[in-house]
PDB file of N, H, CA, C and O in Angstrom:
ATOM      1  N   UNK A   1       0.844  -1.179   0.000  1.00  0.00           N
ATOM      2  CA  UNK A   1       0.000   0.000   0.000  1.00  0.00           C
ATOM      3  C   UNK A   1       0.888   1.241   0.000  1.00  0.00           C
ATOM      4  O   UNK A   1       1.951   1.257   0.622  1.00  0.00           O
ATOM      5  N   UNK A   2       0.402   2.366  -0.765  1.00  0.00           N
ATOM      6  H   UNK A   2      -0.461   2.352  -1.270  1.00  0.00           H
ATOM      7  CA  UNK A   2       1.184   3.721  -0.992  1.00  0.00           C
ATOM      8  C   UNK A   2       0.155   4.289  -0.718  1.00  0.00           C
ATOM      9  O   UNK A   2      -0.962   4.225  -1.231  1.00  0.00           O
ATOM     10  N   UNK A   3       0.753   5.157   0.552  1.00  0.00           N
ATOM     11  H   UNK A   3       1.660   5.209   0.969  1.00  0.00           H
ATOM     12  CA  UNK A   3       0.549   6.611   1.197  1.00  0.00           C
ATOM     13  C   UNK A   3       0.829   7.706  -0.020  1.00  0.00           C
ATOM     14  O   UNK A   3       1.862   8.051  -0.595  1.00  0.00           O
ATOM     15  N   UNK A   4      -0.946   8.199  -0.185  1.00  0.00           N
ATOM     16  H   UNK A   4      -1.785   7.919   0.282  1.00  0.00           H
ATOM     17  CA  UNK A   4      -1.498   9.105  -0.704  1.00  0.00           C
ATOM     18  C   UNK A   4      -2.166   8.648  -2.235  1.00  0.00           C
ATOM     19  O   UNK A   4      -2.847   9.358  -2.974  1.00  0.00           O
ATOM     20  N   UNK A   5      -1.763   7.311  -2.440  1.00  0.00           N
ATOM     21  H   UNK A   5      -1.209   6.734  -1.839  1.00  0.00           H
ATOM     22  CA  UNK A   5      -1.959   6.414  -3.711  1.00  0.00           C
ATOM     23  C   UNK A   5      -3.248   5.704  -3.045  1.00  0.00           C
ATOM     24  O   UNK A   5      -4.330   6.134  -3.446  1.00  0.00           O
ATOM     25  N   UNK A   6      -3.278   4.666  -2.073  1.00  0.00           N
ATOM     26  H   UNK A   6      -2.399   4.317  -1.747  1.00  0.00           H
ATOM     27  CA  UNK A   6      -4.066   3.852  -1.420  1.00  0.00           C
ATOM     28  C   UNK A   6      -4.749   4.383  -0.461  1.00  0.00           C
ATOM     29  O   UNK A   6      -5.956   4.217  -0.283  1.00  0.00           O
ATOM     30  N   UNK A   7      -3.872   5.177   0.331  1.00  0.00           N
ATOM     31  H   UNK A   7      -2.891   5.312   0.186  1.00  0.00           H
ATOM     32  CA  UNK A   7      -4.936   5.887   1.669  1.00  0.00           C
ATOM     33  C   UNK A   7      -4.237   7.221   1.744  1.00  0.00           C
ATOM     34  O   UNK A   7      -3.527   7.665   0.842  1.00  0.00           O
ATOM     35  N   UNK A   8      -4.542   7.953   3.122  1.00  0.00           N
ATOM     36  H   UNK A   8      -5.119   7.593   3.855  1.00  0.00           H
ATOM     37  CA  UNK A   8      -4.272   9.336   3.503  1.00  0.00           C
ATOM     38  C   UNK A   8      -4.547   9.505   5.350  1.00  0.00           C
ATOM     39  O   UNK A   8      -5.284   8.910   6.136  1.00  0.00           O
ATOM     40  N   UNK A   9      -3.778  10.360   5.463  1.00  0.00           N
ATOM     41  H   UNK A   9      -3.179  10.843   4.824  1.00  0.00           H
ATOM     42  CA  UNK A   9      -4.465  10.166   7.320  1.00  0.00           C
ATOM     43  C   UNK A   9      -4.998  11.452   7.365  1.00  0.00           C
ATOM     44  O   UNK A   9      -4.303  12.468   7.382  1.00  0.00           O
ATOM     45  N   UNK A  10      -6.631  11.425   7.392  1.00  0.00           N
ATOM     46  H   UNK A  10      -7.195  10.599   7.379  1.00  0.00           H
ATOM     47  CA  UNK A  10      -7.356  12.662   8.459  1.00  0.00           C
ATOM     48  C   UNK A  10      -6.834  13.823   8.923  1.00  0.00           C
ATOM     49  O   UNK A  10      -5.622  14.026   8.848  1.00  0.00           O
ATOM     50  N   UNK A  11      -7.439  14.462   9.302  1.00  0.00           N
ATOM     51  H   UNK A  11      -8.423  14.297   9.362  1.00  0.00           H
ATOM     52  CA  UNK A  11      -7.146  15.648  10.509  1.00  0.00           C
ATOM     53  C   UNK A  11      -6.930  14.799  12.036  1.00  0.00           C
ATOM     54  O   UNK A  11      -6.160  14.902  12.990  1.00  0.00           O
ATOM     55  N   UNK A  12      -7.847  14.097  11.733  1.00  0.00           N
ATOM     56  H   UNK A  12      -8.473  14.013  10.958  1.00  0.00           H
ATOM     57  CA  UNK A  12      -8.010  12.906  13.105  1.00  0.00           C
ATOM     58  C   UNK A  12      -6.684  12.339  13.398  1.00  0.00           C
ATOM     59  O   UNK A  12      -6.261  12.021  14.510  1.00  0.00           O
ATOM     60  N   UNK A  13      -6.053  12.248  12.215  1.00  0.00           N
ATOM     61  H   UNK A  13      -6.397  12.506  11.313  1.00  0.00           H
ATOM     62  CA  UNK A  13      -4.796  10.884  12.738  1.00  0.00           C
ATOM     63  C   UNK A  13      -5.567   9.781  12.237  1.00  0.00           C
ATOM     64  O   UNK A  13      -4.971   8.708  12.327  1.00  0.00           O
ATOM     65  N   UNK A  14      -6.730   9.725  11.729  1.00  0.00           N
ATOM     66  H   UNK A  14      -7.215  10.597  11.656  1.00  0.00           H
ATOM     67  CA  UNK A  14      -6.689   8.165  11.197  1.00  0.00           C
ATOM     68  C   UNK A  14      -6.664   7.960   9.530  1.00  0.00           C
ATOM     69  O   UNK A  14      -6.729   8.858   8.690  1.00  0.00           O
ATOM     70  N   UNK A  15      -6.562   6.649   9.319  1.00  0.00           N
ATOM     71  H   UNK A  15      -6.510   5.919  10.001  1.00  0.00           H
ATOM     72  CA  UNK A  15      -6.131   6.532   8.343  1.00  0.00           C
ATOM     73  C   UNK A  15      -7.833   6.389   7.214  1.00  0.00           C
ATOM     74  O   UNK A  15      -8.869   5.771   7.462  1.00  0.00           O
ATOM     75  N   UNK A  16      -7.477   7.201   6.068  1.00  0.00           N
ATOM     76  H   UNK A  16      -6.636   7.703   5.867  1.00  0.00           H
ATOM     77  CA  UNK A  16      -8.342   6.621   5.114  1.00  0.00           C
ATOM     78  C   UNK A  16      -8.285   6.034   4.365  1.00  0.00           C
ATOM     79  O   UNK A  16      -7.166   5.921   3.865  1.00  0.00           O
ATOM     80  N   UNK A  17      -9.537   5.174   3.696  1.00  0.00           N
ATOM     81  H   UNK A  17     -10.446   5.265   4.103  1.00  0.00           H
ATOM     82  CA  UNK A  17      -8.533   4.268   2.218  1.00  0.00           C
ATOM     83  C   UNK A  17      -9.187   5.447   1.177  1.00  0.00           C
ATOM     84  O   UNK A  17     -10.011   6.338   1.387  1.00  0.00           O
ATOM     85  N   UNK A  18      -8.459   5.050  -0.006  1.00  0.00           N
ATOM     86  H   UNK A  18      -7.791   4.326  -0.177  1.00  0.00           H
ATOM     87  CA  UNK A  18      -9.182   5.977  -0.842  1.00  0.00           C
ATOM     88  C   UNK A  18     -10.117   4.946  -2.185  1.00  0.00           C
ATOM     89  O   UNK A  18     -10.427   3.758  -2.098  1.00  0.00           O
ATOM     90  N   UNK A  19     -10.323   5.688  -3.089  1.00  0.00           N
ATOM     91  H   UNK A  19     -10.072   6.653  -3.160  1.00  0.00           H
ATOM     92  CA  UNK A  19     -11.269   4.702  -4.296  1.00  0.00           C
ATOM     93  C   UNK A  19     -10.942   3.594  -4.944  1.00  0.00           C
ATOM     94  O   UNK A  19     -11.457   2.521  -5.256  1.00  0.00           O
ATOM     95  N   UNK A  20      -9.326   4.508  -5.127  1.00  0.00           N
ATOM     96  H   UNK A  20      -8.908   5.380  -4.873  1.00  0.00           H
ATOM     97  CA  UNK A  20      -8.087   3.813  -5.867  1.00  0.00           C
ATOM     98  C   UNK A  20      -8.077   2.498  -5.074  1.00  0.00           C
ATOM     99  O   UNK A  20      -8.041   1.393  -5.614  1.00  0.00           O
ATOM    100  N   UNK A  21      -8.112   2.706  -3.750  1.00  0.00           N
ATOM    101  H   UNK A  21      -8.141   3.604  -3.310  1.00  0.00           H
ATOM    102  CA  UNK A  21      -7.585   1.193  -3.001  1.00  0.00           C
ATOM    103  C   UNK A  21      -9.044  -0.014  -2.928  1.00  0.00           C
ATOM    104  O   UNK A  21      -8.888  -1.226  -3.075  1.00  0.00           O
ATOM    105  N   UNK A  22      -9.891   0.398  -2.770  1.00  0.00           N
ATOM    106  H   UNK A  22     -10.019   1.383  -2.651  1.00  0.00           H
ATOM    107  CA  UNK A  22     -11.558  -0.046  -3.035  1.00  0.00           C
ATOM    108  C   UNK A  22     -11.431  -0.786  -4.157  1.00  0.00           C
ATOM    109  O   UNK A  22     -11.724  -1.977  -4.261  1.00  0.00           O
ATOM    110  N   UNK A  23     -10.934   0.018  -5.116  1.00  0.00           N
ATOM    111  H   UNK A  23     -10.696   0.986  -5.032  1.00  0.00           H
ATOM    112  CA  UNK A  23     -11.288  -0.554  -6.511  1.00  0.00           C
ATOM    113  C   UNK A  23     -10.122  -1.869  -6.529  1.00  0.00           C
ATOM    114  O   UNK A  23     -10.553  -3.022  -6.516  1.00  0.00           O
ATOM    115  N   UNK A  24      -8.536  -1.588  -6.560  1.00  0.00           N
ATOM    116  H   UNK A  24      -8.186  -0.651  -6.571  1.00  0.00           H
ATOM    117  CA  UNK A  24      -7.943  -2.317  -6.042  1.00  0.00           C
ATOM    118  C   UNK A  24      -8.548  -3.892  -5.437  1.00  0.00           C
ATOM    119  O   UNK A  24      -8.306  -4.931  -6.051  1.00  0.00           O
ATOM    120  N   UNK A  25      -9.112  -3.873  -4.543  1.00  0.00           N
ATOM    121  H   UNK A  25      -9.308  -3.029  -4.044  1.00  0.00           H
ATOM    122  CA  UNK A  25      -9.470  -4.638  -3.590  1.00  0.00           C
ATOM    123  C   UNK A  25     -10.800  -5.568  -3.797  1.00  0.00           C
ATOM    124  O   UNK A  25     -11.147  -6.626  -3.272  1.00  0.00           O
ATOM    125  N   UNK A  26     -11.415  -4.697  -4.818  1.00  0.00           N
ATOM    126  H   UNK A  26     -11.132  -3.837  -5.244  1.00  0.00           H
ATOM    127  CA  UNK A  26     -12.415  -5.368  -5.667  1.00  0.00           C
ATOM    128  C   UNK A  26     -13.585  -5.478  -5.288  1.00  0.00           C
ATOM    129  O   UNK A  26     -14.489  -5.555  -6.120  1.00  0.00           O
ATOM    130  N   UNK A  27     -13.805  -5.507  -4.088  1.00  0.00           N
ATOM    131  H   UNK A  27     -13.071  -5.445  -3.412  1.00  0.00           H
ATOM    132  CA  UNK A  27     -15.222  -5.637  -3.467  1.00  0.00           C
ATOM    133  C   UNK A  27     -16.008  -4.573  -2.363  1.00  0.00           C
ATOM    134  O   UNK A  27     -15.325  -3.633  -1.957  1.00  0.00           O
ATOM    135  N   UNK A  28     -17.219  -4.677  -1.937  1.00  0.00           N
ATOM    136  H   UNK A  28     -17.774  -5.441  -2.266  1.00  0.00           H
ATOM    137  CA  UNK A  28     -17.429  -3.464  -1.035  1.00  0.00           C
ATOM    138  C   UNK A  28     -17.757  -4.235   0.396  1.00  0.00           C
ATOM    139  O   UNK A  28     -18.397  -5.234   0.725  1.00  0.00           O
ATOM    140  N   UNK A  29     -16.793  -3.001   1.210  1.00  0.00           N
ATOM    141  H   UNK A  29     -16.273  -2.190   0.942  1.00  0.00           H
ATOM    142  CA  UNK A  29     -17.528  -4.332   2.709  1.00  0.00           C
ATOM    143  C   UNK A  29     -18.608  -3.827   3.356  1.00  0.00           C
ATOM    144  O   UNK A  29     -19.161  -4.367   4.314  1.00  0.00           O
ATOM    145  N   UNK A  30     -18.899  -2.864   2.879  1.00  0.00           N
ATOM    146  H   UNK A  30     -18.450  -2.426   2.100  1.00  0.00           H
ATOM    147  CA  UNK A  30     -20.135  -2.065   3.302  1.00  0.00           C
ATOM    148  C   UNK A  30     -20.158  -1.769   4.827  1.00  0.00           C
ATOM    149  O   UNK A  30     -20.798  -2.335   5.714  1.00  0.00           O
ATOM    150  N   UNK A  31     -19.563  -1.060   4.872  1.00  0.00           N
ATOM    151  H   UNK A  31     -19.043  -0.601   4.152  1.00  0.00           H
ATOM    152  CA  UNK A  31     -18.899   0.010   6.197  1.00  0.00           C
ATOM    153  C   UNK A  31     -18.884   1.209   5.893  1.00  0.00           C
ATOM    154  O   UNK A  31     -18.352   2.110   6.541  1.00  0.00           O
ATOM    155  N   UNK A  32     -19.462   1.300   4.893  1.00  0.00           N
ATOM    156  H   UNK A  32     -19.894   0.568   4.366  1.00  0.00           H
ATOM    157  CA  UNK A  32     -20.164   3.138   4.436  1.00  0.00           C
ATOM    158  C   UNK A  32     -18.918   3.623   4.161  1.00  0.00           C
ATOM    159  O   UNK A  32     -18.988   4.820   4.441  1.00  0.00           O
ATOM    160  N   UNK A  33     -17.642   3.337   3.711  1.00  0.00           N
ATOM    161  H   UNK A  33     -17.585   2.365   3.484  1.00  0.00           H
ATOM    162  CA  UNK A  33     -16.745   3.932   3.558  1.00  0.00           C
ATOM    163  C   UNK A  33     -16.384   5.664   2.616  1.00  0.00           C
ATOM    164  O   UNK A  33     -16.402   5.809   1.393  1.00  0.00           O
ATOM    165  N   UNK A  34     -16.246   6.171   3.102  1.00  0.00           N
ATOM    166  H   UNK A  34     -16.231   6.053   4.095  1.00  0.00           H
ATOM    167  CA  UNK A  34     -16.063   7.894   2.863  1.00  0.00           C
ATOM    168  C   UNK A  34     -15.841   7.750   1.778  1.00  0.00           C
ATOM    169  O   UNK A  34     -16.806   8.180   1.147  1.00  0.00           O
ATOM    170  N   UNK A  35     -14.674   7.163   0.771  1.00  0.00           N
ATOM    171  H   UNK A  35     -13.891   6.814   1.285  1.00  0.00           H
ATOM    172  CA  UNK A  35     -14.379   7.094  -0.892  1.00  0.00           C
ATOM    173  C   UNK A  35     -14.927   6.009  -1.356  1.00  0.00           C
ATOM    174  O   UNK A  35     -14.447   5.647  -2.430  1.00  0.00           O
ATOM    175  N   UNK A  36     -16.064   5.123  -0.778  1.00  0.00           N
ATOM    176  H   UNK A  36     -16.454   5.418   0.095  1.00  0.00           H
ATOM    177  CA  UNK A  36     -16.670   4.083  -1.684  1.00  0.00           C
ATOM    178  C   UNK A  36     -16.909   3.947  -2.889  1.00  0.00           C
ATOM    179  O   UNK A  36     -17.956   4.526  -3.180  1.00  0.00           O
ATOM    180  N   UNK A  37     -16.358   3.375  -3.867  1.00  0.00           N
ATOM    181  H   UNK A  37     -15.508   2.905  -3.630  1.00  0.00           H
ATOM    182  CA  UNK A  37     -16.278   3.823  -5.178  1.00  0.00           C
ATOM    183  C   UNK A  37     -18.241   3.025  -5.779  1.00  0.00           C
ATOM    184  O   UNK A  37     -18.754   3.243  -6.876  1.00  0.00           O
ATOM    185  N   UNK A  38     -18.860   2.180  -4.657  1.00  0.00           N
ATOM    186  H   UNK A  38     -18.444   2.003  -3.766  1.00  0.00           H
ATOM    187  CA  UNK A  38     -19.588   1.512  -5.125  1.00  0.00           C
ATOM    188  C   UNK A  38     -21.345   2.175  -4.337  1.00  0.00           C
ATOM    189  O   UNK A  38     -22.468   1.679  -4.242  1.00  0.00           O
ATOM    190  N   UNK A  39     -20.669   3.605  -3.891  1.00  0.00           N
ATOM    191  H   UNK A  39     -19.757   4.007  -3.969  1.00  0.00           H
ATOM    192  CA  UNK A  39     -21.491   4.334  -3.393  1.00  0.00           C
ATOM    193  C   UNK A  39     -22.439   3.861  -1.991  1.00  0.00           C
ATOM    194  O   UNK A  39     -23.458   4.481  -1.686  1.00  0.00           O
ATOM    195  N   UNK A  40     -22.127   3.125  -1.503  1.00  0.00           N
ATOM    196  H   UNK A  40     -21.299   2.621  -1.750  1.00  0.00           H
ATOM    197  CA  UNK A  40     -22.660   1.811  -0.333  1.00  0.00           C
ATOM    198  C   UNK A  40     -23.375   3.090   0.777  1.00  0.00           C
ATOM    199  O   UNK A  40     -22.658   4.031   1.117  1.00  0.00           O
ATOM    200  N   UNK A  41     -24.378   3.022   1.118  1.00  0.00           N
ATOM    201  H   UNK A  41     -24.961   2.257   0.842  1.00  0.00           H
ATOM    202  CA  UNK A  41     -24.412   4.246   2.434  1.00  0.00           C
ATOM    203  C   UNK A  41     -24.944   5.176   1.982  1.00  0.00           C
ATOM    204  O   UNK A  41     -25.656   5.843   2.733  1.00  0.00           O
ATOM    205  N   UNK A  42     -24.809   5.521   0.733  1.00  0.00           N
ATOM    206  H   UNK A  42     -24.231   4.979   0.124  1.00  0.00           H
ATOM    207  CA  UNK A  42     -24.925   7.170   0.202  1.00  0.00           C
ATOM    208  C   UNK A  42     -26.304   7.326  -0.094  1.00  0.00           C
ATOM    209  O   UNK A  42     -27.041   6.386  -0.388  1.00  0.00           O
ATOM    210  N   UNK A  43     -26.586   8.289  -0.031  1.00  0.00           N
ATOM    211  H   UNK A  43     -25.987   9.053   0.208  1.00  0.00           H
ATOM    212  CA  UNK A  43     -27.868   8.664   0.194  1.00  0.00           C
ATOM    213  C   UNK A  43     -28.446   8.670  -1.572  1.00  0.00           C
ATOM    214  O   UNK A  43     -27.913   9.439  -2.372  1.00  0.00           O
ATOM    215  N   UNK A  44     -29.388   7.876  -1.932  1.00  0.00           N
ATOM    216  H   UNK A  44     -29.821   7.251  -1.283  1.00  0.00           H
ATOM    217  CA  UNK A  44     -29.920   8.064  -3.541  1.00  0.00           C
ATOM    218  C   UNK A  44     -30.800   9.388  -4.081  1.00  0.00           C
ATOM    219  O   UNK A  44     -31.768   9.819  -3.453  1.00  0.00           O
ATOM    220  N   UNK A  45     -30.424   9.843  -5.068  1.00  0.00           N
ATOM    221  H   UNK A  45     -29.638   9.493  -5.578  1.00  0.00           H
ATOM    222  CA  UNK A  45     -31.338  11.245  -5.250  1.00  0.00           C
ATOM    223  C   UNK A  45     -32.726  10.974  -5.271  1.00  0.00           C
ATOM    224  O   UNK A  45     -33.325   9.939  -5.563  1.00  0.00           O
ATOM    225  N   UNK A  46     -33.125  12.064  -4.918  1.00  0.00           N
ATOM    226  H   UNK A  46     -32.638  12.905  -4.681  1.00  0.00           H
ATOM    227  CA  UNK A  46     -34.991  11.679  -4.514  1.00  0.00           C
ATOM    228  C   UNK A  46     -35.623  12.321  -5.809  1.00  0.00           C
ATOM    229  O   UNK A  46     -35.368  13.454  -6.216  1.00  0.00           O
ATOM    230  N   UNK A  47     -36.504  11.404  -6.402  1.00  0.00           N
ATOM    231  H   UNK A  47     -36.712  10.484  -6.071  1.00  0.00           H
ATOM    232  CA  UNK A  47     -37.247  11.932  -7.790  1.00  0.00           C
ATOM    233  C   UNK A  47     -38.432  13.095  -6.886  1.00  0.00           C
ATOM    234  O   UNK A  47     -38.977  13.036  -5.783  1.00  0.00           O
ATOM    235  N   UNK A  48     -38.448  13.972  -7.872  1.00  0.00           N
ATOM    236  H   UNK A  48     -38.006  14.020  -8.767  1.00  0.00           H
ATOM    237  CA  UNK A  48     -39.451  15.021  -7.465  1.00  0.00           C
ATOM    238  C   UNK A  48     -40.509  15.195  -8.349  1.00  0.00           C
ATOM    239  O   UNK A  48     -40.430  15.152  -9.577  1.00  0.00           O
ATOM    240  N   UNK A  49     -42.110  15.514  -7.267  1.00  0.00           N
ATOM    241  H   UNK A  49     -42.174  15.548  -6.269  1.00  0.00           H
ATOM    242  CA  UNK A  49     -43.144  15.014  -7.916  1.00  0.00           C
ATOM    243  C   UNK A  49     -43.682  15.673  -8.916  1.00  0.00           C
ATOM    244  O   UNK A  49     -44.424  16.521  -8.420  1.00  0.00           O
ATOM    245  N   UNK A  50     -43.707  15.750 -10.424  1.00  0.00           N
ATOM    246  H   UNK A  50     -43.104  15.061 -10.826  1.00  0.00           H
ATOM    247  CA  UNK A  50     -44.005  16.610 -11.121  1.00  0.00           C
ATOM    248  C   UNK A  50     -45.977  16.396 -11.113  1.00  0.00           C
ATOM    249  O   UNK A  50     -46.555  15.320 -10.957  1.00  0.00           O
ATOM    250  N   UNK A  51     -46.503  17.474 -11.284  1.00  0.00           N
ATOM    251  H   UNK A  51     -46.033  18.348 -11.411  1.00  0.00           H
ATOM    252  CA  UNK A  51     -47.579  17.697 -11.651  1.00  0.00           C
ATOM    253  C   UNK A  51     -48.279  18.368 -12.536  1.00  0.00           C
ATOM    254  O   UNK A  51     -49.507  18.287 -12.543  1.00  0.00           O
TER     255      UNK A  51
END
């Protein structure tokens, strides 16, 4: 793994993965991850009601 390629550390001090490493890795573990490349968690746009 490469620092700033694969992950990054926070303001926090902790570590993130990024898309690059997701994609990498091939699958989603569905832990809502912040760069989820497979969007897991994320909120879906809401259709609005035309009349």
């Amino acid at each position: 793994m490469k620092e700033g390629e694969d992950f990054y550390f926070n303001e926090a001090g902790l570590m993130v993965f990024t898309a690059a490493y997701h994609l990498k890795r091939g699958y989603c573990c569905k832990n809502k991850c912040l760069h989820c490349p497979w969007n897991f968690g994320k909120k879906k746009p809401t259709k609005s009601t035309e009349r």
